[in-house]
Steps between C-alpha positions, in 0.01 A plus 500: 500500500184641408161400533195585255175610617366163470701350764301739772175401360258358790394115317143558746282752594219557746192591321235624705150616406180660656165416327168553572298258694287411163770406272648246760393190330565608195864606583558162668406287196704706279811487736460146485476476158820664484643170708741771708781281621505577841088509496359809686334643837184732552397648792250837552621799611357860581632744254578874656518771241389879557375588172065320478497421105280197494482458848130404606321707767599259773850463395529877532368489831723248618814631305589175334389291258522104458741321262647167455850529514668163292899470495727282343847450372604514092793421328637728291339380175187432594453845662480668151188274421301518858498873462395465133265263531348687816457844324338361218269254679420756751501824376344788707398261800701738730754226618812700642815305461896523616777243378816474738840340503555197653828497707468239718240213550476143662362312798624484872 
């Protein structure tokens, strides 16, 4: 028996992105928009990175800079249109992003 490509496929994924503090409210009213099945979760986080493009004075001190970090899960078609729809509506806003498989999910 063989088995196609598609049959390895993850159906979810993880999406995760870090966004600056002043696009929060913006991001959150377009993720809603976007009526994500699972809905979504935001929490801030210090972001560590070694290299001090567009860091401010104090975040260079400090070595890390402030970022909301939302996550949530996506099916398989409607990943294609979050990442769309996130590019286009936000465009240079510096929001670093990272999509991974779902293996295993539930509630214990």
């Amino acid at each position: 028996m063989t088995h196609t490509h598609q049959e390895y496929m993850h159906q979810e994924y993880l999406v995760t992105l870090n966004v600056p503090p002043s696009i929060e409210e913006a991001l959150v009213d377009s993720l809603l928009m976007l009526e994500t099945q699972h809905g979504f979760s935001s929490f801030p986080v210090n972001a560590h990175h070694h290299k001090n493009k567009g860091l401010s004075l104090a975040e260079q001190v400090s070595g890390r800079q402030k970022r909301i970090r939302f996550q949530m899960y996506v099916d398989v078609q409607g990943l294609p249109s979050l990442l769309a729809q996130l590019k286009q509506e936000f465009a240079g806003a510096g929001i670093q992003y990272w999509v991974l498989p779902v293996i295993e999910k539930g509630v214990v």
